[in-house]
C-alpha positions as CSV (number, residue, x, y, z in Angstrom):
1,X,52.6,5.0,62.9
2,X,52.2,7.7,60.1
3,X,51.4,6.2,56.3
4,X,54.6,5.8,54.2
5,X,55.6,8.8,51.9
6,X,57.4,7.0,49.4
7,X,55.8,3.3,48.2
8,X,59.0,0.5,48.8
9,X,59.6,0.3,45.0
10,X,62.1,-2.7,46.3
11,X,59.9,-4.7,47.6
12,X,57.2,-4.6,45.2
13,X,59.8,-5.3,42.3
14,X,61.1,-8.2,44.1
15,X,57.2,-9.4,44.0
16,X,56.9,-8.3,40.9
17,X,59.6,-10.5,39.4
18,X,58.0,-13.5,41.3
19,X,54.9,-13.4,40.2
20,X,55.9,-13.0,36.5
21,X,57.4,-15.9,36.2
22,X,54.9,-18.2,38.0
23,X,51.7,-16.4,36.8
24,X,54.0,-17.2,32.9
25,X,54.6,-20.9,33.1
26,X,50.4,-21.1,33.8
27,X,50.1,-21.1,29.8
28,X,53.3,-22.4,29.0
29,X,52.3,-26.4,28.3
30,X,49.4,-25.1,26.2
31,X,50.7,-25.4,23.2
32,X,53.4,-28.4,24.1
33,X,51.0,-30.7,25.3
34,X,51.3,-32.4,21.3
35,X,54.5,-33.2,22.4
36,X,55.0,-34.9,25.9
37,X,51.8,-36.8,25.1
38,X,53.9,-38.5,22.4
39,X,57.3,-39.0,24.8
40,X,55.2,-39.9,27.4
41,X,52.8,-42.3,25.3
42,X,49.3,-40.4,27.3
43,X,46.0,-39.9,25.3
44,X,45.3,-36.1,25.1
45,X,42.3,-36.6,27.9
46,X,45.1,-37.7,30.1
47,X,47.6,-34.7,29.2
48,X,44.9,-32.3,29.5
49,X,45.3,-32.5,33.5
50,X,48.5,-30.5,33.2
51,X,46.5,-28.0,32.5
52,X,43.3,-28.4,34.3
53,X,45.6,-29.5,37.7
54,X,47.4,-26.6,37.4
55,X,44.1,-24.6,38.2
56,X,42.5,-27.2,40.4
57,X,45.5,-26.8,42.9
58,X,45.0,-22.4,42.2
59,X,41.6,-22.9,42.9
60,X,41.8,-24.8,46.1
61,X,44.1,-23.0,47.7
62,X,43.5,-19.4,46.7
63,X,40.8,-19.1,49.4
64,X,43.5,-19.6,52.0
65,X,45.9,-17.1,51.1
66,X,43.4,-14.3,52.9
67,X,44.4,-16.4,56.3
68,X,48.0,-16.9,55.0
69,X,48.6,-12.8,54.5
70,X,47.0,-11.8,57.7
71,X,48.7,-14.0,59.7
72,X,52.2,-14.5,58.0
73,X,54.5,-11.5,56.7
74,X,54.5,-11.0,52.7
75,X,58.5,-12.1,53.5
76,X,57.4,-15.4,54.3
77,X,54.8,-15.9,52.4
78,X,56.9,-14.9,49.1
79,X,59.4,-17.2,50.3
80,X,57.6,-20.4,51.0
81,X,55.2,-19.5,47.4
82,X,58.7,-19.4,45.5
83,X,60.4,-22.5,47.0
84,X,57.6,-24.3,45.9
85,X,57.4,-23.0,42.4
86,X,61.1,-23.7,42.4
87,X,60.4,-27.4,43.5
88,X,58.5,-27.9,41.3
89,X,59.9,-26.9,38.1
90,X,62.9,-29.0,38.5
91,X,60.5,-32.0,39.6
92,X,58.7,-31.1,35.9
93,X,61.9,-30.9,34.2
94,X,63.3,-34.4,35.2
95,X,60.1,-35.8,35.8
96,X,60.3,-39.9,34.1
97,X,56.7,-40.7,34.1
98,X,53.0,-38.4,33.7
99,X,52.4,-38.8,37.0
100,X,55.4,-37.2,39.0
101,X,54.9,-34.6,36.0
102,X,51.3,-34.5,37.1
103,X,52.6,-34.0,40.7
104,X,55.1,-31.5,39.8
105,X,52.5,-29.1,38.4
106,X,50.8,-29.4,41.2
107,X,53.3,-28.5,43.2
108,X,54.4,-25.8,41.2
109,X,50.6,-23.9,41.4
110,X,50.8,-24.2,45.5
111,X,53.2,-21.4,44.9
112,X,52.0,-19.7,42.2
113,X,48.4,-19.8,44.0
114,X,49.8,-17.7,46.6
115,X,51.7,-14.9,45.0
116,X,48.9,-12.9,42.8
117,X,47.0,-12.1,46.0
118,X,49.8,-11.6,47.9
119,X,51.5,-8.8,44.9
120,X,47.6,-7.4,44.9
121,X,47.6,-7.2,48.7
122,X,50.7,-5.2,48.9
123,X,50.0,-2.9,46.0
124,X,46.7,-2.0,47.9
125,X,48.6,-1.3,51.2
126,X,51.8,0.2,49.6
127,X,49.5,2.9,47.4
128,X,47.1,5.4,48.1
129,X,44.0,5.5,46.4
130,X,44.7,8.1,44.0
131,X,48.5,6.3,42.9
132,X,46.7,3.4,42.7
133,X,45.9,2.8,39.4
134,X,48.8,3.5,37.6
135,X,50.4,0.5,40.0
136,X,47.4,-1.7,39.2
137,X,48.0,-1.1,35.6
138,X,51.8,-2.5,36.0
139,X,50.1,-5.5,37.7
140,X,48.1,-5.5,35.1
141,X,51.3,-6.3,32.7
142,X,52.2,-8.8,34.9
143,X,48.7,-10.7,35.5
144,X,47.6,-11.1,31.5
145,X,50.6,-10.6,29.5
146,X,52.8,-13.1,31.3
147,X,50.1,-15.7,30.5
148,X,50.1,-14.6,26.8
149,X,53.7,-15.1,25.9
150,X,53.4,-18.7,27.6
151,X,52.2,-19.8,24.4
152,X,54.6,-18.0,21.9
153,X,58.0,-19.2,24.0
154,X,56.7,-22.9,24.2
155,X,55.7,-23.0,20.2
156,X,59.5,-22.0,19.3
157,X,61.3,-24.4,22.5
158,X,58.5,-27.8,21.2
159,X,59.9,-27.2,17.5
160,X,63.6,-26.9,18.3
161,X,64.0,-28.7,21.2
162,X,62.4,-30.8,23.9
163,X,59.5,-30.0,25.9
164,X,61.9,-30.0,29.3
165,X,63.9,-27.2,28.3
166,X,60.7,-25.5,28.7
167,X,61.0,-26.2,33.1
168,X,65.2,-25.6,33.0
169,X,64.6,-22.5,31.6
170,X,62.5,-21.3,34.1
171,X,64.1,-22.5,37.1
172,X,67.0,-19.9,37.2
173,X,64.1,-17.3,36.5
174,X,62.4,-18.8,39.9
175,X,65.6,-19.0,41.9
176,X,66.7,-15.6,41.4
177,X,63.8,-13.8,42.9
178,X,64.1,-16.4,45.7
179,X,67.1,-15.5,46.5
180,X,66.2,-11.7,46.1
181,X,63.5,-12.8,48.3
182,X,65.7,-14.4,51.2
183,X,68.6,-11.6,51.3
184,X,67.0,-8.0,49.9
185,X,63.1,-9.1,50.5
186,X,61.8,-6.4,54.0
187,X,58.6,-7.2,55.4
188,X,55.7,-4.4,54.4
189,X,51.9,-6.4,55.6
190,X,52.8,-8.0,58.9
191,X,50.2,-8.3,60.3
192,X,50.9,-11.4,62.7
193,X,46.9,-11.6,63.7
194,X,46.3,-14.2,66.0
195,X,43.7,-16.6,63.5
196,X,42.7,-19.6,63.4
197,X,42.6,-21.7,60.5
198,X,39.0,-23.1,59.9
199,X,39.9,-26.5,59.0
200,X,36.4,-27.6,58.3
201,X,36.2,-24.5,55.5
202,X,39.2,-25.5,54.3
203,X,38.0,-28.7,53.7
204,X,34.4,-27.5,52.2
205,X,36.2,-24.6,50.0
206,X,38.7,-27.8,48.5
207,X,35.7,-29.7,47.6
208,X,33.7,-26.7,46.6
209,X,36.2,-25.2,44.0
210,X,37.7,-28.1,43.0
211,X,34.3,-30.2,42.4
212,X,33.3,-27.2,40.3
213,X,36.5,-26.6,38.5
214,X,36.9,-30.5,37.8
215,X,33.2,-31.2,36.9
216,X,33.4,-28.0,34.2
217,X,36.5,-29.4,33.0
218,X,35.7,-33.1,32.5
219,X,32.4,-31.9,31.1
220,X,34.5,-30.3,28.1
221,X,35.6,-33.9,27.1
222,X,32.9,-36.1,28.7
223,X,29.8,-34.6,28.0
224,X,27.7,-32.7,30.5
225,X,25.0,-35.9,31.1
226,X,27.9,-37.8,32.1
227,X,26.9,-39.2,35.6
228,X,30.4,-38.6,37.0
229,X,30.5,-35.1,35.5
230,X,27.0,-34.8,37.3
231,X,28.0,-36.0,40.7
232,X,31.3,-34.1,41.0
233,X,29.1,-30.3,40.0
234,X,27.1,-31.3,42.5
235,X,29.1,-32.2,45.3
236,X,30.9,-28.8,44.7
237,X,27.8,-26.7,44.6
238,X,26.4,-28.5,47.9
239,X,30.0,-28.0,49.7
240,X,29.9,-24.3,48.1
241,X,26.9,-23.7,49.5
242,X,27.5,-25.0,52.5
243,X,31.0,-23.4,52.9
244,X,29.0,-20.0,52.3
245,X,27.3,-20.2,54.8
246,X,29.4,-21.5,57.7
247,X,31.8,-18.6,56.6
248,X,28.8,-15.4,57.4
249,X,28.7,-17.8,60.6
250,X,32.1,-17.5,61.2
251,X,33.7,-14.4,63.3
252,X,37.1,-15.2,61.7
253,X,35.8,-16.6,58.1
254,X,38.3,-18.4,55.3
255,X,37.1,-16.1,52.7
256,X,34.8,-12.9,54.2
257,X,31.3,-13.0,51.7
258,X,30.6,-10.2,53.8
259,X,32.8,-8.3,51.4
260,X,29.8,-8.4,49.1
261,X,27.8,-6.0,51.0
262,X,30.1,-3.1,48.9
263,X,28.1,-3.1,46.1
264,X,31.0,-1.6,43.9
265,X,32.8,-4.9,44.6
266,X,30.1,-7.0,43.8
267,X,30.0,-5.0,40.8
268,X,33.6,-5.5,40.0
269,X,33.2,-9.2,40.7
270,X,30.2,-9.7,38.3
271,X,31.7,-7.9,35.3
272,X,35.7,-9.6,35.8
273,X,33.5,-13.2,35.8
274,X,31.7,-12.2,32.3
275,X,35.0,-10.9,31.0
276,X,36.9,-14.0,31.5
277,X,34.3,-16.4,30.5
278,X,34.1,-14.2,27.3
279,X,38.2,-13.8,27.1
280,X,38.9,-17.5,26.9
281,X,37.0,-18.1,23.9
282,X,39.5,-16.4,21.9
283,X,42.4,-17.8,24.4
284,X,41.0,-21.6,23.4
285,X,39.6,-21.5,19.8
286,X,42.0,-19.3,17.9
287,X,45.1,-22.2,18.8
288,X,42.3,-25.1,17.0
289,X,41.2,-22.8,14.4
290,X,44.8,-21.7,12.6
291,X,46.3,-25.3,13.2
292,X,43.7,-27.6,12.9
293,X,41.8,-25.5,10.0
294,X,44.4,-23.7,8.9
295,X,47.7,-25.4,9.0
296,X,49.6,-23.0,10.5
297,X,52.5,-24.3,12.8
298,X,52.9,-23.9,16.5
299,X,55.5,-21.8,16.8
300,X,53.3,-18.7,14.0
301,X,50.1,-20.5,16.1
302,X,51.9,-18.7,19.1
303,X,53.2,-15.6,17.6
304,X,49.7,-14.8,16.1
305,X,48.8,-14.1,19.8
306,X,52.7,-12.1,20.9
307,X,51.1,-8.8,19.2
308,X,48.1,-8.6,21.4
309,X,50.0,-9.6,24.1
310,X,52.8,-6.7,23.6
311,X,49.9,-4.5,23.4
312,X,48.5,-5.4,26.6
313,X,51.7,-4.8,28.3
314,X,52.0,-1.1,26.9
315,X,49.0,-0.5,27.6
316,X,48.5,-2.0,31.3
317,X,50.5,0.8,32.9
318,X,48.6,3.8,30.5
319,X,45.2,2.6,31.2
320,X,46.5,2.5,35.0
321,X,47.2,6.4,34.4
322,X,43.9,7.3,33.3
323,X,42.2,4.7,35.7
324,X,43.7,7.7,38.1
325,X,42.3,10.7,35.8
326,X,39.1,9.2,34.7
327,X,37.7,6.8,36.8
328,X,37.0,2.4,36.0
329,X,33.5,3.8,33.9
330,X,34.6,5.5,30.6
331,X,37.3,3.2,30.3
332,X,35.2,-0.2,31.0
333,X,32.8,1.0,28.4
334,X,35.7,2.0,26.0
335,X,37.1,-1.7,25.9
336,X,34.0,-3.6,26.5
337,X,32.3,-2.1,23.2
338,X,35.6,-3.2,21.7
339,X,35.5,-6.8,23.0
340,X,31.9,-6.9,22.0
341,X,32.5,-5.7,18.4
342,X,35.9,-7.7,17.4
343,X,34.6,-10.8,19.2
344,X,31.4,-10.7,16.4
345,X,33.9,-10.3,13.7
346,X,35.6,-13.8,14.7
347,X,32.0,-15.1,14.5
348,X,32.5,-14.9,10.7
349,X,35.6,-16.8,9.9
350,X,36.4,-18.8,6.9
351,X,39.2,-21.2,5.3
352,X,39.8,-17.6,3.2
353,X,40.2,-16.0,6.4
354,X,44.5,-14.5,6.1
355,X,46.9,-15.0,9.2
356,X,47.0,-10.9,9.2
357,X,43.6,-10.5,9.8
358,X,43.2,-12.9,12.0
359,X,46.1,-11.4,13.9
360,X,44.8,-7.7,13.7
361,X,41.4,-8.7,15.3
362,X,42.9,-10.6,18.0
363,X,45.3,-7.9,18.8
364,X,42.6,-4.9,18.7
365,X,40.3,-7.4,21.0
366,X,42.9,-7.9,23.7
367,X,43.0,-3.5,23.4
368,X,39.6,-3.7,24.7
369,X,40.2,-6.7,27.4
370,X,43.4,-4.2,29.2
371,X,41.0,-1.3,29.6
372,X,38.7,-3.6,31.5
373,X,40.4,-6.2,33.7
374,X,42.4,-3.8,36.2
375,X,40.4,-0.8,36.3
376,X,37.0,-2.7,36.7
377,X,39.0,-4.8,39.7
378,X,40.8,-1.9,41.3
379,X,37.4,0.5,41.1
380,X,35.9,-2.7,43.4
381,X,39.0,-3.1,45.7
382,X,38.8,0.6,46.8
383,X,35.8,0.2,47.8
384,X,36.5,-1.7,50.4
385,X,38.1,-1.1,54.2
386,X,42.5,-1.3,54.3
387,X,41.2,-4.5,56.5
388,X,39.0,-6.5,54.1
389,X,42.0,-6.4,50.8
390,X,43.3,-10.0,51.8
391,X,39.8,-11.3,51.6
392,X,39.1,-8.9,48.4
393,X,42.5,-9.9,46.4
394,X,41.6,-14.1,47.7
395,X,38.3,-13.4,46.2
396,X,39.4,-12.1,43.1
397,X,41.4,-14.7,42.2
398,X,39.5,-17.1,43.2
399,X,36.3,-16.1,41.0
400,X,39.1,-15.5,37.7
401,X,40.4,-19.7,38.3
402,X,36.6,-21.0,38.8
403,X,35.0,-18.4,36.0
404,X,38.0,-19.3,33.2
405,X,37.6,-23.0,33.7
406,X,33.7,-22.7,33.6
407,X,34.2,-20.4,30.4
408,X,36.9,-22.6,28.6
409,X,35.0,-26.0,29.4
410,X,31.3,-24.4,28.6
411,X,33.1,-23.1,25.0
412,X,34.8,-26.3,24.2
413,X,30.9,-28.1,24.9
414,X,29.3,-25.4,22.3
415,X,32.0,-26.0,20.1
416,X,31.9,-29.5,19.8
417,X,28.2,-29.9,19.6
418,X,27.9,-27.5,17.3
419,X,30.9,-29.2,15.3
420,X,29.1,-33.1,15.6
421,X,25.5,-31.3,14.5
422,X,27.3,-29.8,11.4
423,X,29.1,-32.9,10.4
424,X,26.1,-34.7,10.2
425,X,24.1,-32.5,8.1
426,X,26.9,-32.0,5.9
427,X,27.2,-35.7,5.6
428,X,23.4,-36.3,5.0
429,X,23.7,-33.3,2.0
430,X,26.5,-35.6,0.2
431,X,29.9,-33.2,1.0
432,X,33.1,-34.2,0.4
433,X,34.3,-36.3,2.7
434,X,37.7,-34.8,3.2
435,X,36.4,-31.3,4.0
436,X,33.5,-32.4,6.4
437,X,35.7,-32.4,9.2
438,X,37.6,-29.3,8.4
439,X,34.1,-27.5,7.5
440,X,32.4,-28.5,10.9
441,X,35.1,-27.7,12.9
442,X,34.8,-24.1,11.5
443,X,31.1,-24.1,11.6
444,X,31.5,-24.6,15.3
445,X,34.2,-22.2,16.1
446,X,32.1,-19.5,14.6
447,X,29.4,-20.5,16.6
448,X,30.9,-20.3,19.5
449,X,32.8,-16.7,18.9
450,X,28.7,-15.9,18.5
451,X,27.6,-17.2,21.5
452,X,30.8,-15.4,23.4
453,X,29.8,-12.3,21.6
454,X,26.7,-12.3,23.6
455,X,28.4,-12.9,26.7
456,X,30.7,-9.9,26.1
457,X,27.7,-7.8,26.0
458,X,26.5,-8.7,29.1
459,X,29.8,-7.1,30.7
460,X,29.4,-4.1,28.5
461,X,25.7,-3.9,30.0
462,X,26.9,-4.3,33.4
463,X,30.0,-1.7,33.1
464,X,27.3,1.1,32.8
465,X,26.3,1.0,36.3
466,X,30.0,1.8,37.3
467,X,30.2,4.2,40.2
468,X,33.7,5.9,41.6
469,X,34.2,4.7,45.1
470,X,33.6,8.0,48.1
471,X,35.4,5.4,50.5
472,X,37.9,7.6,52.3
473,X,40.6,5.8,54.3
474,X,41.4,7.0,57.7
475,X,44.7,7.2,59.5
476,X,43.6,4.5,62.1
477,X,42.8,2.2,59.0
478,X,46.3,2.7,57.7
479,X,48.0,2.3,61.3
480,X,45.9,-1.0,61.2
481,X,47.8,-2.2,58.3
482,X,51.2,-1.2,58.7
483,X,51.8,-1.5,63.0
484,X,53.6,-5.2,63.4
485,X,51.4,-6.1,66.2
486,X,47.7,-7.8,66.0
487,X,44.9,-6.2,63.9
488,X,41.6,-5.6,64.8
489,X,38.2,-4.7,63.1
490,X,37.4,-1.4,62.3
């Protein structure tokens, strides 16, 4: 079977429209949270899990979707992934107590878990290496953009109306690419390979992920010498561990480590962990800093971050473009320095600091982030074999869920013992009571944006040893992909 001439525009649109709105409703009960804890009468430890469920389900279950697209077609797979989101928006929206809210979520990221690697898997198949790029950089829009309006929607719905509207306005989003799904959606990656699902890995993955991504997340609120915070790290490091290493055992592995021998993907993988450690600071403390410190409301708290976000999406598909022309290395450089640079200027905030400035650098700091994220990941992905991208789009994701909740929780721990050691000072040097708290909180914000300036720089120091991938596919690697029969290994 000869490679495809013309990429299925149809199909990948379809996907497209999917993954938008799941990947969007990830950051849309960030800034409502304020609100259903006070309907729902739940302390803000307790409403928190919205949030940190949400990416314990991602995180469990992303390592499954390499078995899911190799042996299920990207129709059903889109299908099942949108019936759940679906499911569970309407469960959220009517949902009379926290827990079958809780649930809901959950049920809600079993879809969405499934849809980024399955869009990143079919991009990869649909586009040659040389067109691929400029496609990345539109799944660029829909990857970090979606997320970043989340916050700027749910600030205008919580101060107009109530935090359900939030779920019944997404549900008619989810059920029309559902429906585009069932009647328009044509089957591009099936594969229909005979696996077998490890269920032991499966098991060892769940507790290795999601003792990880629970134990960083508690540690944000508890403390990290809190003994339960201690036990749950280290049951998911040992079942990590272990998982690891049953999986180069395995012929037919859950998620293929192997991938790692590619050093341009190991590469990749390195610098997109450093990135979105260093991305969430911003993501995280900017929200506390203008309404905690500054006053401002949710709704401008939100808009604050719709420039930036705007930005990203015009510039997703150009970087994409010149990700084609010029290659991951100039460009990874270009917006690392930036990141670097604009993240040490929010180290220096102060109660003078204006909402435009505060604005401007944000905006010019998410400029740098969109020349790093896709062409860094894409310059690893084409490094790899047509028959290792499920296991190299799994992967991906996977690392983004576990390295964003390691960033976020490790930057709310500097932050707050930063802010507890400047309180007391200030209290032992006779400040006003009334602007301790106020003055603290800033002190450790800044601190933090320091700390997260140094982790920036490692990425920028990793970006230099960026190589363009020789890889050349063949035709039997293509006819591998697109033949509807069983694949084997190259």
């Amino acid at each position: 079977m000869t490679e495809q001439k013309k990429p299925p525009y149809g199909i990948i649109a379809i996907l497209f429209t999917g993954a938008f709105v799941a990947i969007f409703t990830q950051t849309l009960l960030n800034i409502a949270l304020p609100s259903i804890m006070i309907d729902l009468k739940i302390e803000p430890s307790t409403a928190q899990w919205l949030i940190t469920g949400y990416m314990l389900v991602n995180g469990i279950l992303i390592p499954a979707s390499a078995y899911f697209i190799q042996r299920y077609s990207n129709r059903s797979i889109f299908i099942l992934a949108m019936s759940l989101f679906a499911l569970g928006t309407l469960l959220a929206g009517l949902a009379p107590t926290f827990a079958v809210l809780l649930a809901a979520r959950m049920i809600q990221a079993s879809g969405s878990a499934l849809m980024m690697p399955l869009l990143m898997n079919v991009i990869l198949v649909a586009f040659p290496v040389e067109r691929r790029g400029s496609a990345m950089g539109i799944f660029g829009l829909v990857m970090i953009v979606a997320p970043a309006i989340g916050p700027t929607l749910s600030g205008y719905i919580v101060e107009h109306y109530s935090w359900r509207v939030l779920f019944f306005i997404i549900l008619p989003l989810a059920l029309i690419p559902l429906a585009l799904g069932i009647f328009k959606l044509k089957n591009l990656t099936f594969q229909n390979r005979e696996l077998s699902l490890d269920k032991a890995s499966l098991v060892l993955s769940s507790l290795g992920f999601g003792g990880i991504l629970y134990g960083f997340s508690a540690a944000g609120q508890n403390g990290w010498g809190d003994p339960f915070v201690v036990g749950t790290i280290t049951v998911g490091v040992v079942s990590l561990v272990t998982f690891i290493f049953r999986q180069l055992k395995l012929k037919e592995p859950l998620l293929e480590f192997r991938i790692y021998k590619y050093p341009m993907f190991a590469l990749s993988s390195a610098i997109s962990i450093v990135v979105s450690m260093s991305m969430f600071s911003a993501m995280i403390l900017m929200p506390i800093y203008v309404q905690t410190i500054k006053g401002i409301s949710p709704i401008d708290s939100g808009l604050l971050m719709l420039p930036g976000a705007l930005l990203m999406g015009v510039m997703s598909p150009i970087t994409g473009k010149l990700f084609d022309k010029y290659g991951a290395k100039v460009l990874a450089i270009t917006g690392m320095s930036i990141v670097v640079i604009s993240t040490y200027f929010f180290s220096d905030l102060s109660m003078e600091t204006t909402y435009l400035q505060i604005m401007g650098i944000y905006t010019i700091r998410m400029f740098g982030i969109s020349m790093v994220m896709m062409p860094v990941m894409t310059n690893g992905l084409n490094t790899l074999p047509m028959t290792a991208y499920p296991h190299g789009t799994a992967m991906n994701n996977t690392l983004q869920q576990v390295s964003g909740a390691i960033g976020s929780a490790l930057l709310i721990t500097i932050m707050n013992t930063r802010t507890t050691s400047a309180a007391k000072d200030l209290a032992l040097s006779g400040a006003d009571p009334a602007s301790i708290l106020k003055t603290s909180m800033l002190e450790g914000i800044n601190y933090t944006f320091f700390i997260s300036t140094f982790i920036a720089a490692v990425a920028l120091l990793l970006t230099l040893f960026i190589k363009k991938p020789t890889k050349v596919v063949t035709e039997k690697e293509k006819d591998q992909v697109y033949k509807q029969q069983p694949v084997t290994e190259s």
